[in-house]
N, C-alpha and C positions, 0 to 999 in steps of 0.2 A: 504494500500500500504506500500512495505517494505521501510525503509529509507538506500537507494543507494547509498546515499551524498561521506559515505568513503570509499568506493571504490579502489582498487590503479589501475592505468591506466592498469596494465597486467590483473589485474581480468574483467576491464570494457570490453577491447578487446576479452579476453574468452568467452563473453556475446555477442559480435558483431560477432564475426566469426561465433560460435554455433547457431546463430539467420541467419547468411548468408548462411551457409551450409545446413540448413533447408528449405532457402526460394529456392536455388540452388537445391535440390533435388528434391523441387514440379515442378516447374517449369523450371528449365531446361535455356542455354543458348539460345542466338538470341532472347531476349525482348528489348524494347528501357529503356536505364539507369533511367527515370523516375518510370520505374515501378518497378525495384528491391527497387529504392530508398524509394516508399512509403511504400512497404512490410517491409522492414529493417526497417523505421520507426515506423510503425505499433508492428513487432514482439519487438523490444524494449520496446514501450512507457507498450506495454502490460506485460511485465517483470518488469514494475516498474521503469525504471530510467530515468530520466532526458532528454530529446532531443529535438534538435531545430532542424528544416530543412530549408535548403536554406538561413544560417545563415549569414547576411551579417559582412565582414569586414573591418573598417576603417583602412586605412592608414594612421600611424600619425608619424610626422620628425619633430624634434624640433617644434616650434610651430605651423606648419602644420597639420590640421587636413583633411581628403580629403575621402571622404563616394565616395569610387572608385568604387564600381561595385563589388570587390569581393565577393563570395560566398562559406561559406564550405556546401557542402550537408549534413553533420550529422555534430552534437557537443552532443557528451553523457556527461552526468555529468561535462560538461565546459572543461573536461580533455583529450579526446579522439576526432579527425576530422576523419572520414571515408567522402570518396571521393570514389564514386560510379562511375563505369564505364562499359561500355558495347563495348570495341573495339576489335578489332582483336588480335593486341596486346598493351602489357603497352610500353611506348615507358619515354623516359629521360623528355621528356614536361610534363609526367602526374606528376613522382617525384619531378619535380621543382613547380609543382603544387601545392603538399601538403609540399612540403617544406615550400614554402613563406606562407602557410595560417597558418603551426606550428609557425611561425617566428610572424604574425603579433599578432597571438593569444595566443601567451605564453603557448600554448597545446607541452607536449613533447611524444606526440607520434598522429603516425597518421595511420590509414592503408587505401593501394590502393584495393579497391576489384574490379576484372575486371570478370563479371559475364558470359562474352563470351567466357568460356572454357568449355570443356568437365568434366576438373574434376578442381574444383572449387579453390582444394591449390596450383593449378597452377597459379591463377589467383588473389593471393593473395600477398603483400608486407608491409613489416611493418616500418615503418619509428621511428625510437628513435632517442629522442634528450636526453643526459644526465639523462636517464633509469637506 
């Protein structure tokens, strides 16, 4: 397996889209969001890099520590949250979504892929933070 580790997050994402628009071409939109998400994790882990799924995140405020419930769907290389979605459309709750999980995770980049379009860059958004 190759070593991924250094990475910079614009290469990691070249690697998540090209991996999305592949599994979006087999299969096509109107699947429920679990299943792109195994597939994307699948065609990554099989590329060699790094990924967690259904990666929980702590919330932590001064010395509050609080294992909240949140979850990122993917964390590539620690560096990149992909937040997998299957809706009609992306709406301002999905971005404030992978905002707070960029926030809590110190990840400065995120992307929204919303797997229910016709053509897939439609369905796509990229969140930077200080990129």
């Amino acid at each position: 397996m190759e070593n991924h580790g250094h990475l910079t997050e614009n290469e990691l994402s070249k690697q998540c889209l090209d991996a999305a628009f592949k599994i979006h071409r087999a299969l096509g939109p109107g699947l429920l969001e679990s299943a792109y998400e195994h597939c994307l994790v699948y065609e990554l882990r099989k590329s060699g890099l790094h990924v967690l799924q259904q990666h929980p995140l702590p919330l932590v405020y001064e010395e509050v520590h609080l294992e909240t419930g949140y979850r990122v769907d993917i964390l590539v290389n620690h560096k990149v949250i992909v937040e997998v979605k299957s809706v009609e459309v992306l709406n301002d709750v999905h971005l404030a979504q992978i905002l707070t999980y960029q926030k809590l995770s110190n990840c400065k980049l995120g992307l929204l892929i919303n797997f229910n379009v016709s053509l897939l860059k439609d369905g796509i958004k990229r969140v930077a933070n200080n990129l």
